[in-house]
C-alpha positions in Angstrom: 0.0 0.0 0.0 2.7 2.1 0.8 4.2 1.4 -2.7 1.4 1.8 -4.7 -0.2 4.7 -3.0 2.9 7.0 -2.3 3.2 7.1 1.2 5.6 7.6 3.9 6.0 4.8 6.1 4.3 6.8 8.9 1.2 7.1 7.1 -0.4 4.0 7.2 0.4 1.5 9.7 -0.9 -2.1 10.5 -1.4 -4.1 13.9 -1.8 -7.9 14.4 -4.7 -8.7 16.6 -5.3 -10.0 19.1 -1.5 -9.7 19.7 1.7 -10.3 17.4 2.3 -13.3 18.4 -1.1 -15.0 17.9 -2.3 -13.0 14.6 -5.5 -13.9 14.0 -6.2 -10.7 11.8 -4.6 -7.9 10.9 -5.9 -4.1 11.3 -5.2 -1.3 8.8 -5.1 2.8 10.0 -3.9 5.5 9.0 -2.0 7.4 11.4 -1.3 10.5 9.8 -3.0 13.5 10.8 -6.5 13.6 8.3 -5.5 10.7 6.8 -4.6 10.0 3.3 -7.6 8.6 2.2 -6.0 5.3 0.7 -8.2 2.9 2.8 -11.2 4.5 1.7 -9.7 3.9 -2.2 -9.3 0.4 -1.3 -13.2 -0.5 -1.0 -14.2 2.7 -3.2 -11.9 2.1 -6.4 -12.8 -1.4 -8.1 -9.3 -2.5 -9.0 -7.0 -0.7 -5.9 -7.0 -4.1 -4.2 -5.9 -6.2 -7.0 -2.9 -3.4 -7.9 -1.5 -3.5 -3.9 -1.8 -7.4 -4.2 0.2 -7.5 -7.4 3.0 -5.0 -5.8 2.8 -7.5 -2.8 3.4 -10.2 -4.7 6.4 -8.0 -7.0 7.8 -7.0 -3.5 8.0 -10.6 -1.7 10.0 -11.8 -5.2 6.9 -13.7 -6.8 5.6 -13.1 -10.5 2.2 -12.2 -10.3 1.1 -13.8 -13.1 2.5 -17.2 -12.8 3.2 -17.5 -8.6 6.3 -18.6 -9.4 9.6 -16.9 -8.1 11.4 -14.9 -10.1 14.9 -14.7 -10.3 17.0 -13.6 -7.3 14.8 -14.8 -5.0 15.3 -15.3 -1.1 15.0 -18.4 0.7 12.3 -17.0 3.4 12.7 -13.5 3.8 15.3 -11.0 3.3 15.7 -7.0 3.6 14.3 -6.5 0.0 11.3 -8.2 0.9 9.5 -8.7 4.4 12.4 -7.8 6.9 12.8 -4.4 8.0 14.5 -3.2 11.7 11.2 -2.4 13.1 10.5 -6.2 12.6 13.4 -7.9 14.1 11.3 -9.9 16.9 9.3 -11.4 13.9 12.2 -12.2 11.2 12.0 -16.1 12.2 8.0 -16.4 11.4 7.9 -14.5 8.3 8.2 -16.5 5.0 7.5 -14.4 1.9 5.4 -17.6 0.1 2.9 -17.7 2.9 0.5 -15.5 1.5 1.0 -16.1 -2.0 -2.1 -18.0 -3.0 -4.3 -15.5 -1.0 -2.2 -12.5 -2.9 -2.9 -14.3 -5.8 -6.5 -14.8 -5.8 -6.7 -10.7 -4.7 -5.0 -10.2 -7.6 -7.5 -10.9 -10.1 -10.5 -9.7 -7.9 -12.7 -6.5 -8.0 -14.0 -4.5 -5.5 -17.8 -4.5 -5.3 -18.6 -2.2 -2.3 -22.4 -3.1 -0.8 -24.2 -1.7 2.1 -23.4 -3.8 5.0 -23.9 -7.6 5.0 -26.5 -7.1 1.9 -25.2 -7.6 -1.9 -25.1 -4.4 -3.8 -27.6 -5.8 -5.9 -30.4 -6.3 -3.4 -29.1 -2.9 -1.7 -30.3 -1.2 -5.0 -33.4 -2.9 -5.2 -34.1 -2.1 -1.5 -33.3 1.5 -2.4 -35.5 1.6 -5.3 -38.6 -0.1 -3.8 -38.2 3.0 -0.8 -37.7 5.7 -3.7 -40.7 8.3 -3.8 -40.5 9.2 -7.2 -39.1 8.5 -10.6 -36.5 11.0 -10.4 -35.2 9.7 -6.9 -35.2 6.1 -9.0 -33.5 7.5 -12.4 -31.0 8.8 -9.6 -30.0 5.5 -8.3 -29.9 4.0 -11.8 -27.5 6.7 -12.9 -25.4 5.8 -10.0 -25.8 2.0 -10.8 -24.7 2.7 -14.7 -21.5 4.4 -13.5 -20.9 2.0 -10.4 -20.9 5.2 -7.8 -21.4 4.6 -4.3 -25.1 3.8 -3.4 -26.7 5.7 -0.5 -26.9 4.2 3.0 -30.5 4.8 3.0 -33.7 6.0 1.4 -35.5 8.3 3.1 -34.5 8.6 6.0 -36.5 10.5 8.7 -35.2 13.3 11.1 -38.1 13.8 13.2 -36.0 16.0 15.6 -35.2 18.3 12.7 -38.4 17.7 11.0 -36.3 16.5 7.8 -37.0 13.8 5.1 -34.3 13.7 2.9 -34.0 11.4 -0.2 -31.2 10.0 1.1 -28.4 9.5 2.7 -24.8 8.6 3.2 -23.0 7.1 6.1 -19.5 7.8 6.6 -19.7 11.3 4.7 -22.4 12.7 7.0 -24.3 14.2 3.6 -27.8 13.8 3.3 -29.0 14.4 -0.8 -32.3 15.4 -2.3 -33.6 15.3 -5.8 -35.6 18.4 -6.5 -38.3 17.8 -8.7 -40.0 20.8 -10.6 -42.6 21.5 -7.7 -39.4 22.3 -5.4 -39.4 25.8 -7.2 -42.8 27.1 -6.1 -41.7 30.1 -3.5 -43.2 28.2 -0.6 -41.6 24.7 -1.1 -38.5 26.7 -1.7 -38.9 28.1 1.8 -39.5 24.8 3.5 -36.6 23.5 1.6 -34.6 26.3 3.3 -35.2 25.5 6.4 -35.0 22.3 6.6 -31.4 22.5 5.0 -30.7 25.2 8.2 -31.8 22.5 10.6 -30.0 19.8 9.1 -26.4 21.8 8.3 -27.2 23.3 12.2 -27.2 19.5 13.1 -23.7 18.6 11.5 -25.0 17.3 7.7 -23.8 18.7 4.4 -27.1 18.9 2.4 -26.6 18.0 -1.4 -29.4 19.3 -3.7 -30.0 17.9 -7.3 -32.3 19.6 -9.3 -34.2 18.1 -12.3 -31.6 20.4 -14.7 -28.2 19.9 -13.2 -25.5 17.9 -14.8 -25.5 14.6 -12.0 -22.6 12.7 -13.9 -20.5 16.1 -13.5 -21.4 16.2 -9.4 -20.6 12.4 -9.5 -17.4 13.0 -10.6 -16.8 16.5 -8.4 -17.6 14.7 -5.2 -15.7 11.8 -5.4 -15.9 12.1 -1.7 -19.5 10.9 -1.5 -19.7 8.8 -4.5 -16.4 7.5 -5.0 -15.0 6.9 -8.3 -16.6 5.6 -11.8 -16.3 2.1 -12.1 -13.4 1.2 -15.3 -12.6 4.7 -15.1 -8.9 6.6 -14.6 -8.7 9.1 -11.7 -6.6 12.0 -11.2 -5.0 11.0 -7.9 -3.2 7.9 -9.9 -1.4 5.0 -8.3 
């Protein structure tokens, strides 16, 4: 990840838990200040987790195409590879080939980010069963064509803040509505209003599409809430 994404080794940093020397799983963080982001990419950007598996794979001295070791390699580990200073208590359990099936069959994978336990498949049909209008569904299936990041929810309620938006996504604390043409009447527009008050007041960024705006160009603007285009190129690279 550090390879592939740029960083400084005190970016990102991983622990074994429960402990190191009974690794049953392994926690990712970022531990710079803000973060970078990369984690996020990981489950956001189809193809980021094959491309740090194949640099895995480059790194421990195994061809990621064939598994096989390419020429040069170490016996178990060595200071190209998997040993480092910071590691010394560990240099007698690590062995570069014990992960290479598992690297292997990330390799070839994709990233298909759901909500939750439920496949993104049936998340979208939940999503467009609880849409209120065939704007809200043209919306999702927009999303859908480009493989954007579906919304958490569908109309959720705020019944402190008296708010109903469209939807809504975790983890970005943004709420979205779709405006239809009845939004524009003065008196809807005022209820919008305050409603938007209540819920930036609250802590939410409010998102407004209207029937007219360009929603591919705002997909691509806030990559922050939708995340990338599926098979597409970004301008943050690799």
């Amino acid at each position: 990840m550090l390879v592939v994404f740029q960083l400084e080794a005190v970016e990102l940093e991983a622990e074994a838990l429960p402990a190191w020397y009974d690794p049953k799983r392994l926690l990712f963080f970022e531990s710079a200040e803000g973060g970078a982001g990369v984690l996020r990419r990981l489950v956001e950007e189809p193809n980021a987790l094959a491309e740090v598996s194949k640099k895995a794979l480059e790194l421990c001295h195994i061809d990621a195409m064939t598994g096989e070791d390419i020429e040069g390699a170490c016996e178990g580990a060595c200071y190209s590879c998997l040993l480092s200073y910071h590691n010394q208590r560990l240099h007698k359990f690590l062995d570069r080939r014990a992960a290479a099936g598992w690297l292997m069959e990330l390799a070839q994978s994709t990233v298909n980010d759901g909500e939750g336990s439920l496949p993104r498949a049936k998340h979208l049909r939940r999503l467009q069963a609880l849409a209120q209008s065939d704007l809200e569904r043209r919306f999702l299936t927009m999303l859908e064509a480009g493989g954007y990041r579906l919304p958490s929810e569908a109309q959720p309620l705020f019944s402190e803040l008296g708010a109903r938006p469209d939807f809504l996504y975790r983890g970005t604390s943004t709420v979205v509505y779709i405006d239809g043409p009845h939004h524009q009447y003065p008196d809807r527009a005022e209820r919008d209003s305050e409603a938007r008050r209540r819920l930036e007041d609250a802590g939410w960024e409010v998102l407004r599409l209207g029937v007219g705006d360009e929603w591919p160009l705002t997909f691509r603007e806030r990559s922050d809430i939708f995340g990338y285009q599926r098979n597409e190129p970004n301008d943050r690279g690799s």
